[in-house]
N, C-alpha and C positions, 0 to 999 in steps of 0.2 A: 370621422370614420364610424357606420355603425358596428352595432355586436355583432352581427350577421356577417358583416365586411370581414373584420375582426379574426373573425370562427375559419372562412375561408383561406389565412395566409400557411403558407405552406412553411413554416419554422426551419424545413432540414435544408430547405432552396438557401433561405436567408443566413443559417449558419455553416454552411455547404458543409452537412453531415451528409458523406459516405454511408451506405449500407452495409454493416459489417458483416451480419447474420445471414444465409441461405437460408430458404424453407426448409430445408433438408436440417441444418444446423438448430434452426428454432425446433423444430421437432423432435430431434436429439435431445433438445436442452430441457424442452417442457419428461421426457424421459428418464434424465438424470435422478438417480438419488442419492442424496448425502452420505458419506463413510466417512467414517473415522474411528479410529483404534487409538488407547493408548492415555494413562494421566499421568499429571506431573504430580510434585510432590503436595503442591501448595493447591491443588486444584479440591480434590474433596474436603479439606476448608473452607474455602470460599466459595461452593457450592450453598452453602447454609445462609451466608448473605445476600447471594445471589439470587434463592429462590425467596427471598423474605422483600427482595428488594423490587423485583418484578410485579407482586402482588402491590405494590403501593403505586405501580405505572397504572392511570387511567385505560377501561380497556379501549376508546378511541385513537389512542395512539399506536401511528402505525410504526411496527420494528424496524423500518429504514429510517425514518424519523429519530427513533432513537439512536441509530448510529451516527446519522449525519450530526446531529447534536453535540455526539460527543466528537465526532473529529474535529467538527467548528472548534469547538472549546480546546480540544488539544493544539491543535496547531497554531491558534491566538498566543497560548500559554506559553510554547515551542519557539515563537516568532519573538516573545520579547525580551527570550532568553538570550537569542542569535543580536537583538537592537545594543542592547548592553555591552555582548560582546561577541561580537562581529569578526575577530581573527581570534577567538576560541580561547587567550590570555586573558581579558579583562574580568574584572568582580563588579557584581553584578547587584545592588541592593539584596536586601537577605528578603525580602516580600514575594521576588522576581520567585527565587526557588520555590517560596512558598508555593507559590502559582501554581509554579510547573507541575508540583509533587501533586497538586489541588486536579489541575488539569489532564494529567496522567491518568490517575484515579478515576476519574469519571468518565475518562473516556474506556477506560478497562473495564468498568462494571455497567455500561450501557451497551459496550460492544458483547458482555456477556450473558447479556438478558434477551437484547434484541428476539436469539431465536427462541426464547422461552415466551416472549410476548406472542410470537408467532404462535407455537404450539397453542398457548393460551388463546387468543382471537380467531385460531384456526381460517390464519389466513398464511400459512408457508405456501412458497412455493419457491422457483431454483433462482427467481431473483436476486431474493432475501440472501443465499449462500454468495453469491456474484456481487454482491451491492458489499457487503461483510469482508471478504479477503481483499476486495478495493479496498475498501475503507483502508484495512490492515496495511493494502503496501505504501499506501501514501503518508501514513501513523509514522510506517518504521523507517523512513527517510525523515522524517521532520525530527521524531524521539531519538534517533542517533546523534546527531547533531547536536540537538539541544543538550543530551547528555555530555559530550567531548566537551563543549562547552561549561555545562556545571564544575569539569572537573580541571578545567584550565589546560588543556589537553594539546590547546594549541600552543603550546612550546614546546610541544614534541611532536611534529606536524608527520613526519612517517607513522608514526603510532596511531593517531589522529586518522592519518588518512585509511590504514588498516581496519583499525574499529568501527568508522563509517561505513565501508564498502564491505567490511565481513559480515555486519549487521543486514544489510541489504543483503546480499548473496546468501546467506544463512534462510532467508524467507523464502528468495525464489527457489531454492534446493528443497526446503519442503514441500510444495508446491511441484517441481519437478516430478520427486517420487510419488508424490498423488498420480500427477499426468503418468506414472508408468506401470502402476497399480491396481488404480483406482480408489486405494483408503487414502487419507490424511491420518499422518500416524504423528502422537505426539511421545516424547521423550520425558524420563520422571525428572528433567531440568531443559523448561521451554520457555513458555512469552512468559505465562502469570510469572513464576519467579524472577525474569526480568524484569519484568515490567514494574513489579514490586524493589524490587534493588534499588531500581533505577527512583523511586520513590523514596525508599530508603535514605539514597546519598543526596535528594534534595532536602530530605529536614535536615538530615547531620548537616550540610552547608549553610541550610539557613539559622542551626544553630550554633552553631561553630567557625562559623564565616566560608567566604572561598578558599583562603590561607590556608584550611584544615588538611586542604590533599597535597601541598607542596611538604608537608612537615614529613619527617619521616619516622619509619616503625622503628623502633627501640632493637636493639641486638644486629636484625639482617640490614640497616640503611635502606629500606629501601623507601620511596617518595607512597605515600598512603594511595595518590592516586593512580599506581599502577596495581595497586590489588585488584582493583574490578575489571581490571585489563586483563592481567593474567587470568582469573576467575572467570571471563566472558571466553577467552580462549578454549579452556577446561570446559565449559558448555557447548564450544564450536565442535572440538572435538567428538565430543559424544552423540551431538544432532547429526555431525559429516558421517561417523559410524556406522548410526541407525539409517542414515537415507542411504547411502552409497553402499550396505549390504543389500536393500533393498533394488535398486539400480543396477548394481552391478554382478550380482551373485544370487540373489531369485528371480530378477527378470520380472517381465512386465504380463500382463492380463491379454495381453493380444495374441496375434498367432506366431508360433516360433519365442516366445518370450516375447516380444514387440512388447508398447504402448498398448494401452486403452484404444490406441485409434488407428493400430497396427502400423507403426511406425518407429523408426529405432529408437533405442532408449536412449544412445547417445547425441542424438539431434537434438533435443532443446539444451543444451550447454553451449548453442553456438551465439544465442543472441546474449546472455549475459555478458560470457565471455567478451564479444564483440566492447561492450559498455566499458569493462574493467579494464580492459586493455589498453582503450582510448584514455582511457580517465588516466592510467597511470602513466600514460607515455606522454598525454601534453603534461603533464604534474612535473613531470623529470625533467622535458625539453624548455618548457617555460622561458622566456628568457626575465622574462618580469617578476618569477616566484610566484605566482599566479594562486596557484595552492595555498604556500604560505602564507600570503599577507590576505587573501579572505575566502578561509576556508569554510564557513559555512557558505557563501554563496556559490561556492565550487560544487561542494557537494552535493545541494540543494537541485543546481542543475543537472546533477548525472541523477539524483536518489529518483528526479521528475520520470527518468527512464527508465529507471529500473521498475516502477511502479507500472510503467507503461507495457513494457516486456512481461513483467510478472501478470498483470491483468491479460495479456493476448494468453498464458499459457493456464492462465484460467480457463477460460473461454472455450478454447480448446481442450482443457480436460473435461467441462461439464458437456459441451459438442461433440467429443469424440471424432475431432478435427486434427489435423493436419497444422501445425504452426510456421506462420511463413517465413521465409530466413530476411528476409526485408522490412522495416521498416521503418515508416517519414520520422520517428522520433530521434534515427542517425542522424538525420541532416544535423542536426544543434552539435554536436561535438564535433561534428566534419566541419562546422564552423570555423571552429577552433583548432582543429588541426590543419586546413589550411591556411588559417589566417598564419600559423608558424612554419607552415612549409614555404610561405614564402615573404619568409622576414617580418613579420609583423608588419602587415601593410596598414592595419589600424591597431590602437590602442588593445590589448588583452584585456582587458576588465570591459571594453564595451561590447567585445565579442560574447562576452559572457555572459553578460544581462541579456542579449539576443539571444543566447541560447536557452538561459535559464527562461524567459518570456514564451520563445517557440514551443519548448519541452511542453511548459504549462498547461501554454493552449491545446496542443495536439492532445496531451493526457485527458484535459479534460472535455475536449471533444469527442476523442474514441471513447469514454465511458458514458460522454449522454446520450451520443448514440447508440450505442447498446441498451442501457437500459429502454430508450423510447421505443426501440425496438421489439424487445422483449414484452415492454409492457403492450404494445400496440397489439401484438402475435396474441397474449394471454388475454387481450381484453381487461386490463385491469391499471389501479395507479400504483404510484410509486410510494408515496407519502402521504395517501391518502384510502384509511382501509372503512371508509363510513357509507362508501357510494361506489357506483361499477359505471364505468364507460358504455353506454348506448351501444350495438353493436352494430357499424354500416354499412358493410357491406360483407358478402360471406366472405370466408379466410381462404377460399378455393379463386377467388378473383385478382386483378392483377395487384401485386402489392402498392405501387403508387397510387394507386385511386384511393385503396384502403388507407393507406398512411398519412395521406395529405390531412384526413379529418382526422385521424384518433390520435398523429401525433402532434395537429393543432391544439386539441384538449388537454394532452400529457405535457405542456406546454402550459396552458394556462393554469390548468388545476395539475398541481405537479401526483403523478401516476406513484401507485403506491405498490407494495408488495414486501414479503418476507419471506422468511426461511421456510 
């Protein structure tokens, strides 16, 4: 096949990527500008690293590259924590945490630069904010898990399963009161301080062993590794406080209080919910224990949609869109609830791997559709801030003619952009 040949195939035919974006929606989005209000504790300290650390990023490199980077890196580190120990009890060599604690980090101080690389190469655009809170929801499905796991968690599989699913939901509820807003407001106890903890009790395990959370505190009995339990609570709290006065008691930026996008504020609580529901009700009805005996690939499959939910209500905040009460990322746990509405007609773990499979794909199809989208609309790449896509036809013409060529390109030279 020549290059010519090559240049003409049409990528969205062959990976049947759906069009997600209207013109109407792309043009909202190229609109959008970034808000946020609000720091944590540990933030204007790590600000001093952060900007020390950006200067040392080459300025060819594009800020989605630096994020993708570190999620590669985090979820490697995440996945071999889940290989070790796979129903959330096993100990795990003391290297593994090292890893973790390694791969955490890195992915926290590239996700925190990104938009500074941008600013710096002045090449931001609403991309770079859409490519960043992805990144984020797929991070905090892989780092919950991995965490319940550092801390042997899975012999307390209701607690287990709590801490997983509050972590998730904790993200998509800041995100919600974005969508009703318009700011991203953060709390003076948010990610960095997680995220940092969560680092924290990987060196204390790798140096202290896995053993160190089962021992317990002197005076009150109680097991070491329910302190971060309780203490992650004490956080939930206060995040649920700051979003849900905002939601429910100043109202939203639209008209009548509404959304950003003039729509109620209580309408995106419906697709979460939707997830958490299903999740906890095959978890209970199981007849296999499903949950218990391998809770990280349990969770892994719902955290797939939650990401998936959480990026449509992105999308929809930066479009000023409407979020739809449907979508294909149910079918994977309607898997699994019907495979138990009618007896287990096949094995429950193999339901599962199909769903955790399905989830994947579909996630990671509605996000490269999107971005090829986006990039095709802006004329620009993804990953690539040194060169500009040809422009072929006007952006007044119909979109398939346009898209066939520029999203062959974002395809071969992966398309670039940032904050």
């Amino acid at each position: 096949m020549s290059s010519k040949e090559f240049m003409k195939i049409d990528y969205r035919q062959i990976l049947s990527m759906p069009e997600i974006l209207s013109e109407t929606k792309l043009k909202r989005l190229t609109e959008h500008k970034y808000s946020a209000e609000g720091t944590s504790v540990l933030d204007p300290f790590m600000q001093h690293f952060w900007r020390w650390l950006v200067e040392q990023i080459p300025l060819h490199w594009a800020p989605n590259a630096l994020t993708l980077v570190g999620l590669i890196i985090n979820i490697t580190t995440c996945l071999i924590v889940m290989w070790y120990s796979p129903d959330g009890r096993q100990a795990a060599p003391r290297w593994v945490y090292l890893s973790f604690a390694l791969g955490l980090f890195i992915y926290q101080s590239l996700d925190a630069i990104d938009g500074k690389q941008a600013r710096r190469t002045k090449t931001a655009t609403p991309l770079g904010e859409l490519f960043d809170h992805g990144c984020d929801s797929v991070s905090t499905a892989f780092v919950v898990i991995a965490s319940m796991c550092v801390l042997q968690m899975g012999q307390r599989p209701g607690w287990m399963f709590f801490e997983c699913f509050s972590g998730m939901v904790l993200f998509y509820i800041a995100h919600w009161q974005a969508y009703v807003s318009g700011t991203l407001r953060f709390g003076m106890i948010d990610v960095t301080e997680a995220q940092l903890l969560i680092v924290l009790a990987n060196l204390i395990t790798a140096v202290f062993g896995p053993g160190f959370w089962s021992n317990t505190v002197p005076i009150i009995g109680l097991e070491f590794k329910m302190l971060p339990a309780y203490f992650s609570i004490f956080g939930a709290i206060l995040t649920c406080k700051m979003n849900f006065s905002v939601i429910f008691l100043q109202g939203g930026k639209g008209k009548n209080g509404s959304t950003i996008a003039d729509t109620s504020v209580l309408f995106p609580i419906i697709p979460i919910a939707v997830v958490v529901m299903l999740a906890f009700t095959i978890y209970q009805k199981s007849p296999s224990h499903l949950f218990e005996n391998h809770p990280c690939l349990y969770t892994l499959a719902f955290g797939m949609i939650c990401a998936k939910v959480t990026n449509r209500l992105v999308v929809a905040h930066m479009t000023k869109s409407e979020m739809a009460l449907w979508d294909p990322c149910f079918i994977g746990p309607g898997m699994l609830f019907l495979n138990q509405y009618f007896n287990t007609v096949l094995p429950e773990i193999i339901v599962l791997w199909m769903c955790l499979f399905y989830c994947t794909i579909d996630l990671m199809r509605y996000c490269a559709s999107v971005c090829i989208e986006i990039c095709d609309y802006l004329n620009i790449y993804c990953f690539d801030i040194t060169s500009t896509p040809s422009p072929s036809t006007p952006k007044n013409s119909t979109r398939d003619g346009q898209r066939t060529q520029r999203v062959t390109r974002s395809m071969t030279k992966q398309p670039t952009t940032t904050r």
